[in-house]
C-alpha positions as CSV (number, residue, x, y, z in Angstrom):
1,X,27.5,-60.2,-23.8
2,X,29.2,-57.2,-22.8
3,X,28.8,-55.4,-26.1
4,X,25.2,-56.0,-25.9
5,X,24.8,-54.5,-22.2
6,X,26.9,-51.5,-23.4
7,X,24.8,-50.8,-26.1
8,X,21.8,-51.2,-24.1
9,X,23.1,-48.7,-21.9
10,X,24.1,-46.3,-24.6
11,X,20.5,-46.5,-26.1
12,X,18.9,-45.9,-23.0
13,X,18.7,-41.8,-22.4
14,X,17.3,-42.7,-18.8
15,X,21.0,-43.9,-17.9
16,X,22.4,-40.2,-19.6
17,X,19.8,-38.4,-17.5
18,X,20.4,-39.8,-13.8
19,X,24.4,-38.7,-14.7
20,X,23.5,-35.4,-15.0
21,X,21.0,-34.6,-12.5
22,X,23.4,-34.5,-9.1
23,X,24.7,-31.5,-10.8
24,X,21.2,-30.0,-11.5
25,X,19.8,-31.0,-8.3
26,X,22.4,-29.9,-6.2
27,X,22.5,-26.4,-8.2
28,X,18.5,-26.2,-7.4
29,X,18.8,-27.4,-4.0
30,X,21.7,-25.0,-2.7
31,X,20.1,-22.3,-4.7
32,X,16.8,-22.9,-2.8
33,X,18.5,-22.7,0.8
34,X,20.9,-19.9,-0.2
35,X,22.5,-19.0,2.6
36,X,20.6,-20.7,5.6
37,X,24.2,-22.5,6.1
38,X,27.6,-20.9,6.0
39,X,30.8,-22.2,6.8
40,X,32.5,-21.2,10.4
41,X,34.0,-22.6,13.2
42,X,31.3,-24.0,15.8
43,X,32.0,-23.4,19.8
44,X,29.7,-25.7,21.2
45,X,31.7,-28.2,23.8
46,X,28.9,-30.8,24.0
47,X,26.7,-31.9,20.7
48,X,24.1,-34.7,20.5
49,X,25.0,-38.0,19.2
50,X,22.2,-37.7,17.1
51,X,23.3,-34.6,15.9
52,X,27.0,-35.8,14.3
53,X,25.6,-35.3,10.8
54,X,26.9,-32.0,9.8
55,X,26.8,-30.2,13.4
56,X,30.0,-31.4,14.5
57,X,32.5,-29.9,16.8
58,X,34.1,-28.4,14.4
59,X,32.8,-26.8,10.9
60,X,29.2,-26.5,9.9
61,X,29.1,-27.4,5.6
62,X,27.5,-25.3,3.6
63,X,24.4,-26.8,1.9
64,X,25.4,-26.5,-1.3
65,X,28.3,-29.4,0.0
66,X,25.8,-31.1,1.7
67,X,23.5,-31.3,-1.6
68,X,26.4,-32.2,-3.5
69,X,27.1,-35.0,-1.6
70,X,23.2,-36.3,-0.8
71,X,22.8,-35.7,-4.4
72,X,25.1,-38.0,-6.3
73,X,24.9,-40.8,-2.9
74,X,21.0,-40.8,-3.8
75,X,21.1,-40.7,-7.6
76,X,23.4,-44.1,-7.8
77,X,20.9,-45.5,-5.2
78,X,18.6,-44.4,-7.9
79,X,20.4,-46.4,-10.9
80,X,18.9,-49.6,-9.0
81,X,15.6,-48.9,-11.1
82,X,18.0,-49.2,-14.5
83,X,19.5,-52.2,-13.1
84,X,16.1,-54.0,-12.4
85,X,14.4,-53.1,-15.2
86,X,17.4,-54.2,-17.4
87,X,17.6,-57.9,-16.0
88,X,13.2,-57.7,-16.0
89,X,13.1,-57.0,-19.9
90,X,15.9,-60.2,-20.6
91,X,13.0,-62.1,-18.3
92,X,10.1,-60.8,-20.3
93,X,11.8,-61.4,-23.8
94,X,12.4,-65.1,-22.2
95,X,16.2,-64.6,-22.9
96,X,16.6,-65.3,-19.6
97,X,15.1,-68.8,-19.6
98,X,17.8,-69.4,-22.8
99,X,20.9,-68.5,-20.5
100,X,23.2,-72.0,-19.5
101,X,25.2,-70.1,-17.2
102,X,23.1,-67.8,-15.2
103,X,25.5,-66.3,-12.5
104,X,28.0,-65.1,-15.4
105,X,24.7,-63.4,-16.9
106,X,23.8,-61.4,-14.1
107,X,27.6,-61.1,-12.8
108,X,28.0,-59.4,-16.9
109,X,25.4,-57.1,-16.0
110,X,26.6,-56.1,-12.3
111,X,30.4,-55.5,-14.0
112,X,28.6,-53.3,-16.9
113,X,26.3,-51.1,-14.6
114,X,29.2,-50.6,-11.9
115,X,31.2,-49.6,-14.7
116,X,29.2,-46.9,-15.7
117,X,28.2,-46.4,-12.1
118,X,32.2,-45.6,-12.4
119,X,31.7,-42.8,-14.7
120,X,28.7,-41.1,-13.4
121,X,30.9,-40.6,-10.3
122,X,34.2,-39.5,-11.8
123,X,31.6,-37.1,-14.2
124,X,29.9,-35.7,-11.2
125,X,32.8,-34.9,-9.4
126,X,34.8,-33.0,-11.9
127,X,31.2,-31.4,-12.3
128,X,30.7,-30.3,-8.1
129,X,35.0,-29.1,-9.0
130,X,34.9,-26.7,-11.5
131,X,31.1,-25.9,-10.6
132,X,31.3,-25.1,-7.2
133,X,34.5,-25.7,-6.4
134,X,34.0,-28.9,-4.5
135,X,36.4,-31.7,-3.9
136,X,36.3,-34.8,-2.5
137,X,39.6,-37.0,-0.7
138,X,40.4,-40.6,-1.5
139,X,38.1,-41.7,1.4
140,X,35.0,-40.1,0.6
141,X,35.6,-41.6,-3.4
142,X,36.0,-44.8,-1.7
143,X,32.4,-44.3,0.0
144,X,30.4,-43.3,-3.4
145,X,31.9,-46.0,-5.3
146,X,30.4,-48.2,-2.2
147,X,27.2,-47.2,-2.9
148,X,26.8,-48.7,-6.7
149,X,27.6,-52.0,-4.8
150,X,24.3,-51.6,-2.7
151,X,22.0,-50.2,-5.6
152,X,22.7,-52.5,-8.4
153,X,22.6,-55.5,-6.5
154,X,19.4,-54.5,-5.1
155,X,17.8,-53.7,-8.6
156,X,18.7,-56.9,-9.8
157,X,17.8,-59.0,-7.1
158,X,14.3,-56.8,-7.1
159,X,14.5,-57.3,-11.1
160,X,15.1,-61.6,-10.9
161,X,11.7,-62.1,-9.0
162,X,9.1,-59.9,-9.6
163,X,6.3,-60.5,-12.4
164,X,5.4,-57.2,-13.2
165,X,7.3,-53.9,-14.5
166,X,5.0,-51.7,-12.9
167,X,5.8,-53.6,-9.6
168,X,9.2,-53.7,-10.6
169,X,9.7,-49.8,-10.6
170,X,7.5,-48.8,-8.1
171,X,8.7,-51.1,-5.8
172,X,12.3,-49.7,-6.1
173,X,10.8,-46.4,-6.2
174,X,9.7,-46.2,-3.3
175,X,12.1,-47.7,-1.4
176,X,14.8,-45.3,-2.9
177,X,12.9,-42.2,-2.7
178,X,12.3,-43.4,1.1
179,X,16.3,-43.2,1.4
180,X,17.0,-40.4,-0.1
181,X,14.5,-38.5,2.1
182,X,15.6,-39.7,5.1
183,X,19.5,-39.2,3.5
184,X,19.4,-35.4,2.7
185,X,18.9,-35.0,-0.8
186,X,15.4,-33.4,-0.3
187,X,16.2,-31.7,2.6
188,X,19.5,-30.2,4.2
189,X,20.9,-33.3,6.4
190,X,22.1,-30.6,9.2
191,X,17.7,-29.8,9.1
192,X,17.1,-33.8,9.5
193,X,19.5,-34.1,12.1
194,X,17.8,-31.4,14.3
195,X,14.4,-32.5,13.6
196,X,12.0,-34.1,16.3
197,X,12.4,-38.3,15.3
198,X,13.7,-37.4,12.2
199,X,17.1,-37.4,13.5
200,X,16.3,-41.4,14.7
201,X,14.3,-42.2,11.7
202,X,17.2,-41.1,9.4
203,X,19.0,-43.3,10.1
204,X,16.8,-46.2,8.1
205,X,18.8,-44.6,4.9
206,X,21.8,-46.5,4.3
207,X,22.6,-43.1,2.6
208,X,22.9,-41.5,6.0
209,X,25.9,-43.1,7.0
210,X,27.5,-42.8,3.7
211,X,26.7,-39.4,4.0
212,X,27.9,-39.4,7.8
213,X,31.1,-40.7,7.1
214,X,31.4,-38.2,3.6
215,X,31.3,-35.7,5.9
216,X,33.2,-36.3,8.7
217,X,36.5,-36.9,5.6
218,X,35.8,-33.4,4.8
219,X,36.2,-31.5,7.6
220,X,39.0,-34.4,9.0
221,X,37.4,-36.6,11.5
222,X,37.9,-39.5,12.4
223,X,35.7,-42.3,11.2
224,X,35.9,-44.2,14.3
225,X,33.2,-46.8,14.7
226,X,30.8,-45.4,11.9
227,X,32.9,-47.2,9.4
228,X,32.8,-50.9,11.0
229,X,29.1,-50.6,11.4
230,X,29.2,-49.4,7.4
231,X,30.9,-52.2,6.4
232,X,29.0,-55.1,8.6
233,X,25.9,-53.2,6.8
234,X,26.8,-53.6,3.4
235,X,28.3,-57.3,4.2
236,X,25.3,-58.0,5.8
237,X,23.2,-56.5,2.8
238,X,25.3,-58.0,-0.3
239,X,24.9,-61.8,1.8
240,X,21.2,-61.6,1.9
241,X,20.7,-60.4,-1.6
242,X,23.1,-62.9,-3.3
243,X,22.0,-65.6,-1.2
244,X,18.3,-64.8,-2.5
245,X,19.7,-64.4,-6.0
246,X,21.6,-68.1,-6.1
247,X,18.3,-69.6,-4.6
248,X,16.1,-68.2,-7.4
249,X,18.5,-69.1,-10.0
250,X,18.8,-72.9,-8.4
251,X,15.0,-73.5,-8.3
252,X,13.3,-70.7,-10.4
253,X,11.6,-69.8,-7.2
254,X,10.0,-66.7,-6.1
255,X,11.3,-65.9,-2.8
């Protein structure tokens, strides 16, 4: 079983091409707001709370950081599509309906697709290091490698009880591309932040926080209560998606 996801992965250029695009996107990106941001010491006493995503009391981060960052968080939100689509074809082929032991089928293809989730992270970030000279603590590894959890669990609950592919990959779509809007990675988050509503309606992105607390590692603050609110999301998330998941696989219901 996992031989036959890892070739499926290696077959499939689409999983190839979402490793390498952090790198190109955050290259455009930065390149496209050269300069609007540089790096210096901020003297404002009083900031919004609204505001904490780059405009701290403290350092501002360059965009080219903050692309890096929105980037790779919003390409392995991305990989959800791959993980759908990969459970959706074993349901079209009716290989599905042949599988005795359905959680170790789809826990085989969660373990393969964070794997390689694994790799498009450690690729990316010895990419942003000798690229642009961009390097990331323990914590902030700790908070991308989070964010494969969210995606591929989403993709293949998303991929266990739709019909259609179409459906399938323009539901996810969306969704993601919603995120990564409101999470930076077509726009500068410190622009977001000081936008009318935007700075309210970012925070729909699970991507934001991640990014939030991404930042705040970098330039050494303290996480404080951003990171019990992260977890209870993700706990929160993972329990609603798994308990969907085991009622589908119980009673071949569409929820």
């Amino acid at each position: 079983m996992f031989r036959k996801e890892i070739k499926g992965i290696l077959k499939n250029p689409a999983y190839f091409i979402i490793m390498i695009l952090p790198l190109f996107l955050t290259f455009i990106m930065s390149e496209g707001t050269k300069n609007y941001l540089s790096q210096f010491t901020k003297t404002t006493e009083v900031l919004n709370s609204t505001k904490e995503i780059v405009l701290y009391n403290a350092l501002i981060l360059e965009s080219k950081l903050q692309f890096a960052v929105s980037e790779l968080n919003f390409m392995l939100m991305m990989y959800a599509i791959l993980a759908g689509l990969s459970i959706f074809e074993e349901r079209r082929l009716h290989i599905w309906d042949r599988v005795v032991n359905k959680v170790s089928f789809i826990f085989t293809k969660f373990i393969v697709h964070y794997i390689f989730a694994i790799i498009i992270i450690a690729f990316n970030m010895l990419g942003f290091w000798i690229l642009f000279n961009i390097k990331f603590p323990i914590k902030s590894t700790c908070m991308f490698l989070c964010m494969p959890i969210i995606s591929i669990v989403l993709g293949l609950f998303i991929g266990i009880i739709v019909k259609n592919r179409a459906i399938l990959s323009n539901t996810i779509l969306m969704m993601v591309m919603m995120m990564g809007f409101f999470g930076g990675a077509l726009s500068l988050t410190s622009v977001l932040a000081n936008t009318k509503y935007a700075n309210v309606l970012m925070y729909l992105s699970p991507l934001t926080m991640a990014n939030k607390l991404i930042f705040k590692d970098l330039i050494n603050l303290n996480w404080g209560n951003d990171f019990l609110i992260w977890i209870a999301f993700i706990s929160i998330f993972l329990r609603a998606c798994i308990s969907m998941i085991g009622r589908r696989i119980r009673n071949g219901s569409i929820i």
